[in-house]
N, C-alpha and C positions, 0 to 999 in steps of 0.2 A: 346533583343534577338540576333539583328544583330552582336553585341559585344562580347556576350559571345561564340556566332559561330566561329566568325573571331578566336576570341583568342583560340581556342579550335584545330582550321583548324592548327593554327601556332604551336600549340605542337606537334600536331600531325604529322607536318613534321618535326619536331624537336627527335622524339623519336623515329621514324622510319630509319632517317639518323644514330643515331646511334645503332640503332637495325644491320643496316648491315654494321658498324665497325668491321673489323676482331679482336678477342680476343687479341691474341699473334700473335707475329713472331717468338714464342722459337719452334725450329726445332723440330720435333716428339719424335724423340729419347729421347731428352733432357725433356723434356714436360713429357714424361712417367716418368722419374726420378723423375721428384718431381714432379708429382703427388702422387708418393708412399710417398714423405716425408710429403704432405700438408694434413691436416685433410678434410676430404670427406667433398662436397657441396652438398644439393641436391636439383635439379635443380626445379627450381618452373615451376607449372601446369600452361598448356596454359589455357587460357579462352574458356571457350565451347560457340559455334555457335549452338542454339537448333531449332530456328525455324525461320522462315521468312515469312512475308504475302506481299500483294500487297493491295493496296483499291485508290478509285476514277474513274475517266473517261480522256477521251483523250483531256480535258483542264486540268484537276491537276492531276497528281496521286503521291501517298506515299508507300514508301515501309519500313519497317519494321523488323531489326535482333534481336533475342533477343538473350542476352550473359550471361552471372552465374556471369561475371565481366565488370566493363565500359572499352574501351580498347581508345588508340590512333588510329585517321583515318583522314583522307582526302577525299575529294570528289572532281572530276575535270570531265568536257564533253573534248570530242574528234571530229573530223568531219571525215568524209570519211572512213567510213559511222557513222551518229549517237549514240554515244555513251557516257556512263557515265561511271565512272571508283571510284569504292570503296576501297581505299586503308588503312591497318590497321596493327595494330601489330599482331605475325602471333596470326591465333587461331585455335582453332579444331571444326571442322565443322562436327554437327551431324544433318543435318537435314535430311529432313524427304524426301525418297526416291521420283525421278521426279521432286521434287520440281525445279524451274525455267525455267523449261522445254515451257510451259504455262506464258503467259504474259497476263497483263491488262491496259485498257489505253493508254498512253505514252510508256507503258517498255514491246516490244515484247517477251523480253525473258530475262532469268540473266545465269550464270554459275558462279561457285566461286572456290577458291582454292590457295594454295600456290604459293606467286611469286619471293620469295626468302627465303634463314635461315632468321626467322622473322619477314618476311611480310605476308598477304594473300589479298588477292584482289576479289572483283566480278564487273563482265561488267555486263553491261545490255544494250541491245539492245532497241533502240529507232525507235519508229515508226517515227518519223521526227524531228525537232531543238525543242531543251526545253533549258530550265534553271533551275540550281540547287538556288531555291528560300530559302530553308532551312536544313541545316546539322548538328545534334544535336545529342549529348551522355547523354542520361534521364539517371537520378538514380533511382534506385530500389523504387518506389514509390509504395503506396495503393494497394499491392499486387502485381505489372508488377515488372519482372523483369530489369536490366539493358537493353539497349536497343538501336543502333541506329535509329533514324528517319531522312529519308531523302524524300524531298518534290520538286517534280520538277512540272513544269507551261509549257505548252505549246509557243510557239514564233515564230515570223517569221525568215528566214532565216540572215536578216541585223542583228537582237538584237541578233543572236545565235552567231553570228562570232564575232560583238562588244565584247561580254561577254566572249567570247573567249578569245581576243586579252587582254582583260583586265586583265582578271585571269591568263593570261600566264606572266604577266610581269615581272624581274629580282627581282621587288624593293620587291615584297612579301616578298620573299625567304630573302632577307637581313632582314627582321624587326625580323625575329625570333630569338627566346632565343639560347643563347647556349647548344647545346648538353649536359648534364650531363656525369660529366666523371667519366670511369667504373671503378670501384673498380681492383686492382693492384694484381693478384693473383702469379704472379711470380719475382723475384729479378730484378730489373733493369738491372744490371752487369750480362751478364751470357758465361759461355766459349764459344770460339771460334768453332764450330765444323770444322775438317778437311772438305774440300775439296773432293769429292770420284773424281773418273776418268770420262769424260763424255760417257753417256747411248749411247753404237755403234748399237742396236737394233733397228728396223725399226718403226715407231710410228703407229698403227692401231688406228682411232677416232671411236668407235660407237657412234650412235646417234638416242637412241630412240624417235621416235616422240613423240611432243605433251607434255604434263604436265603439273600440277598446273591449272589453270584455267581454261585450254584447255584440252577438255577431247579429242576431236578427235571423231573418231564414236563410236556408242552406241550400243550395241544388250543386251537388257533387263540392268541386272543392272552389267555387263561386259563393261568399259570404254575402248576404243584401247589402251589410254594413259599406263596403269598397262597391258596389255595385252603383247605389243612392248619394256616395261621397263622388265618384269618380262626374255622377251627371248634376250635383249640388254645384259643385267646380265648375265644372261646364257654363252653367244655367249664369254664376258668380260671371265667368270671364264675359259671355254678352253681353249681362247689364252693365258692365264696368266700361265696355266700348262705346256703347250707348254715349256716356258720359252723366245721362241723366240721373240718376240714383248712386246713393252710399249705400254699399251692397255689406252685409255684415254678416260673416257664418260663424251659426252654432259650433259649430267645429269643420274644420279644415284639412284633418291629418284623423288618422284613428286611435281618439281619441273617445273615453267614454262620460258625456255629459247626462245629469238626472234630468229627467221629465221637470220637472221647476225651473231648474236653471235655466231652462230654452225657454221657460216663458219670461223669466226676469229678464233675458238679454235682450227679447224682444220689448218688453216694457221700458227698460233703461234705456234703452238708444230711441223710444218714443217712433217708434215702428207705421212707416203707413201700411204695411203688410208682412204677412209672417206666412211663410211655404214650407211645409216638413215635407219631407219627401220618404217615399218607403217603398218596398216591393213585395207582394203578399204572395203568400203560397196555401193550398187548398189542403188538409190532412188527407192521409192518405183514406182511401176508401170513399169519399165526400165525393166523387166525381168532376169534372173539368170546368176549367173557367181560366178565362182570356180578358185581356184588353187594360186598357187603364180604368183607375175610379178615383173621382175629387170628392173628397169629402168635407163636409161642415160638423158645426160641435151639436148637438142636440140634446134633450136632455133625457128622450126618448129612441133608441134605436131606429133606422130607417124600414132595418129588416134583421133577419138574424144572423144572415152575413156580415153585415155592419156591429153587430153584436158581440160579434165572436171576433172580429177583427179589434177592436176598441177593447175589452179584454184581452187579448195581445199586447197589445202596442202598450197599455197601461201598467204590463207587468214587467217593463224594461228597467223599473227602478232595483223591484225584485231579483229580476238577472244580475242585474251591474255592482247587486252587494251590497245598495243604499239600507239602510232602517227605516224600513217604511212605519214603525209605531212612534214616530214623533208628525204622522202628517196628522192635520186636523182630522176630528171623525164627522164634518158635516161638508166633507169636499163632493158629495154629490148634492148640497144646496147651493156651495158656492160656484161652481159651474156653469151650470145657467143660472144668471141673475139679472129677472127679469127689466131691471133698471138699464141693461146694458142692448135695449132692442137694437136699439140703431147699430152697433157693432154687428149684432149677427146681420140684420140687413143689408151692409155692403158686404159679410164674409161669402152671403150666397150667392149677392151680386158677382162677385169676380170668380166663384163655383162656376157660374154659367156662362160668366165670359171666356172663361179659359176650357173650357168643356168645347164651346165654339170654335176654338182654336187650334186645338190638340185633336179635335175628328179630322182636322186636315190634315196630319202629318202621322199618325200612328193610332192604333188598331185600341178603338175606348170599349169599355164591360157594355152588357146589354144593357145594363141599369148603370150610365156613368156616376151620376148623382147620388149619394146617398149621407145620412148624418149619424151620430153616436157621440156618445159623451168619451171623447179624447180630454184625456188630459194637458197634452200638449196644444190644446188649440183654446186654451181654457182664457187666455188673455181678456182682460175684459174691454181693453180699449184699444186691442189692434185687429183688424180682419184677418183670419187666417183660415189658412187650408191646409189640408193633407192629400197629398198625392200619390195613388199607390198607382206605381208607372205600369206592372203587371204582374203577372204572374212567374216567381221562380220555379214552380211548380209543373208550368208549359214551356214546351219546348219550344215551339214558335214565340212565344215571349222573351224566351230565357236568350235566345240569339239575340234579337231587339236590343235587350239591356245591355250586353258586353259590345254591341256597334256603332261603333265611334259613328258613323256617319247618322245612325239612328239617334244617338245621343244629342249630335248636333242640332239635327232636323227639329227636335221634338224641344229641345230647349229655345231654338228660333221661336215655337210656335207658342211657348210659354212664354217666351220675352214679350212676344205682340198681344199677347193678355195682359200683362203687368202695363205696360205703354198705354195699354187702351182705357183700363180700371183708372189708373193713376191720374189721366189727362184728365177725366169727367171728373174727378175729386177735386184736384186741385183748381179746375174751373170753375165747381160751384163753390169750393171754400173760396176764391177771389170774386164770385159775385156776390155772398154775404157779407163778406167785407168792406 
């Protein structure tokens, strides 16, 4: 059994490494050309995710997906804080509403979803150190469908880290097969495309929170995730009519990108602005609160609502299954750096323009303004902000967010803040000039 595991672990990073192989490098343009010449593919069906159970107690427990096909996957723990991480080729997940919400045993909780074109992954929160004792892809036997089984044991904290250190080592990763190589859909040779002139247009990053794995908060069966993605889009197709600005998203589809990433995408495309968008919700018992809030990075909390929110939003790498013990341990010196004043100076500049903006079109907090050391706003040489559009938590909010016409409205009155910020920027960078 130990063997057929192992070798099944090693395909399984073997087909997933080339799951996320980009196709082609033939430029779009070109790419549409023959396609029109190549006779139609059609794309085969992901494997459906139908249900998942949980069984045992807090020395063994087993958890349970059953699939319509056996897929590629991996299984690996994480520390800081307790965690197991289900990684597979992607699939479509129809389960059954709430479900992971409730834990048993060892696994406090799971959440699942997309974590790349062609992966999908689920965490599952650990009540303290275990071990992944057994990881297995059953075939369709005596009626069960396909099925992964995974089997974790209880441990103490020495054998959790041992087991750690063990499974993380390089030599794994070499024993595995070669990737299969993917069938050649376009000519080797292909023309040279021209050269165009470089894009002189200001680069805006949206960055809807959350995705894939990470739903974010929840009000009934409304995830923040699709909620901040549906008006990131939105907010995308104005600027893009505009003409004015190369509009560039974090993500686009629900997908789950790490807190870093969003800040590299924003530094590599050389960013005149960077907007995360989010939708916050109150814990239960905390009492009510309404309205939008802009927030900047600080290195000091604004309040301790900002506090508590910023502590959220910073533990999405955690949710999403990242290893957080490879970040630096002096990420709260590098945050605010106080060489980078002038960045935080236009980030609050355009806090208050857009603050001006958005009381014209939808319901902002008593205290719209407020700052916290986000992670995601951590850029040190683009302005940026986080907008928590409202509360999932309010039911007057919670309409707001899912109406289309409120969507509209409210990202109109975000466009006329980015228009406004951008024009005084780029006016005084052409008077220095």
């Amino acid at each position: 059994m130990a063997g057929r595991t192992k070798q099944g672990l090693l395909l399984a990073c073997a087909l997933l490494c080339a799951a996320a192989l980009p196709c082609s490098d033939t430029p779009p343009a070109l790419a549409q050309g023959l396609a029109q010449e190549q006779a139609p593919v059609t794309a085969p069906s992901l494997p459906i995710a139908s249900d998942a159970r949980l069984a045992g107690d807090t020395k063994q427990t087993r958890f349970v997906l059953d699939l319509d096909k056996p897929v590629a996957f991996r299984a690996f723990a994480l520390p800081d804080p307790y965690r197991v991480v289900l990684d597979m080729a992607q699939v479509n997940f129809r389960l059954p509403n709430g479900i992971g919400v409730n834990g048993r045993g060892l696994i406090k909780a799971f959440r699942y979803g997309m974590v790349m074109p062609g992966g999908s992954r689920i965490v599952f929160d650990l009540a303290g150190p275990a071990r992944i004792v057994n990881a297995t892809m059953m075939e369709a036997a005596n009626g069960q469908p396909p099925r992964i089984v995974l089997e974790l044991e209880e441990v103490d904290q020495e054998t959790f880290t041992q087991a750690l250190n063990r499974d993380l080592k390089p030599a794994v990763a070499a024993e595995a097969p070669p990737a299969p190589s993917a069938p050649k859909t376009v000519p080797a040779v292909t023309p040279a495309m021209p050269a165009g002139p470089p894009d002189p247009r200001p680069v805006v990053v949206i960055d809807p929170g959350h995705g894939g794995v990470d739903n974010g908060t929840q009000s009934g069966s409304e995830a923040e995730k699709n909620v901040v993605l549906a008006f990131g889009l939105a907010l995308r197709d104005r600027l893009e009519k505009s003409g004015k600005y190369r509009v560039v998203m974090t993500r686009s589809d629900d997908t789950f990108i790490p807190l870093n990433e969003r800040v590299k995408i924003a530094h590599d495309a050389k960013a005149a602005l960077f907007v995360s968008v989010h939708a916050d919700a109150l814990p239960k018992g905390e009492g009510e609160a309404e309205g939008a809030t802009i927030y900047t990075l600080s290195d000091k909390a604004s309040d301790a609502e900002a506090e508590r929110l910023a502590e959220k939003e910073n533990r999405a790498d955690a949710i999403g299954g990242v290893n957080l013990t490879d970040e630096p341990t002096d990420v709260a010196d590098i945050l605010i750096d106080l060489a980078q004043r002038e960045t935080r100076t236009f980030s609050n500049r355009f806090a208050r323009m857009l603050m001006g903006e958005m009381k014209n079109s939808t319901r902002m907090h008593k205290r719209p303004l407020k700052s916290a050391g986000f992670r995601v706003l951590k850029a040190a040489d683009v302005p940026s902000v986080l907008v928590e559009l409202g509360y999932v938590s309010n039911k007057s909010d919670m309409e707001h967010l899912v109406s289309d016409s409120w969507r509209n409205r409210t990202a109109a009155s975000m466009a006329q803040a980015i228009d406004a910020f951008l024009a005084k920027r780029l006016a005084a960078t052409g008077a220095a000039n």
